[in-house]
C-alpha positions, 0 to 999 in steps of 0.5 A: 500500500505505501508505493501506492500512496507514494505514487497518490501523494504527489496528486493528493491534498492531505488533511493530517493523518491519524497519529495513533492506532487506538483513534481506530477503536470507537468506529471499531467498537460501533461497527462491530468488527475491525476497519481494513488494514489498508485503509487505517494505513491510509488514515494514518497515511491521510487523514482525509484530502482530496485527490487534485489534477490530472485524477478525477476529483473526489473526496476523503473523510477524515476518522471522525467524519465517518460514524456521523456521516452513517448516521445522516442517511446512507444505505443500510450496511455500508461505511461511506469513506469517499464522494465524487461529490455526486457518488458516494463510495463505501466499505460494504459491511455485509461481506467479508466481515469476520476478515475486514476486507470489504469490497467498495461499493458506490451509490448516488448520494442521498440514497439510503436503500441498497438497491442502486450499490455498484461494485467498484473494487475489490479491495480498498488498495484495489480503489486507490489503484482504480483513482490513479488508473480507471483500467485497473478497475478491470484488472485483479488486485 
């Protein structure tokens, strides 16, 4: 993940990053299962940001975004983590539970059912690589 994020860094505008690896536990605590590996490493990478010119525009949530953010009306079972600003993007908590690896999936903003969630990536690594390079969206992780 961190040649990914290298490669990220020089078209992202960060906002901080999580210092400490207990910040994780309350969203932990209150999904019921962990995060991601790849993704805390991002937190802890950029705590929130948006990608910048020549990418596609979207926007992170910073950690403490995340739980309120769920709370204001998304599709049941997911954890928004990112929007184009007309999409959102999110961990689908229905699978791969007990392993935290949860595909991303995306949804247009607003809507609160799981009829209209698309699969976009695999992997949260797997979306980052899509951010840089939209063909990798047809390639395995």
């Amino acid at each position: 993940m961190t040649a990914q994020l290298g490669e990220l860094g020089v078209h992202f505008h960060a906002d901080g990053r999580v210092e400490l690896v207990q910040a994780f536990e309350p969203i932990e605590t209150d999904l019921g299962s962990a995060l991601p590996a790849d993704y805390k490493g991002f937190l802890m990478w950029a705590n929130g940001g948006e990608t910048l010119p020549p990418l596609n525009h979207y926007r992170f949530y910073p950690l403490d975004d995340l739980l309120p953010r769920r709370a204001d009306g998304q599709p049941p079972d997911v954890l928004e983590f990112a929007t184009d600003d007309s999409l959102g993007f999110a961990f689908d908590l229905r699978v791969e539970r007990r392993s935290a690896s949860y595909p991303v999936v995306s949804y247009p903003l607003g809507d609160t059912t799981r009829e209209d969630l698309e699969f976009v990536a695999e992997t949260f690594r797997q979306f980052v690589a899509i951010l840089q390079d939209p063909a990798a969206r047809y390639r395995k992780a």
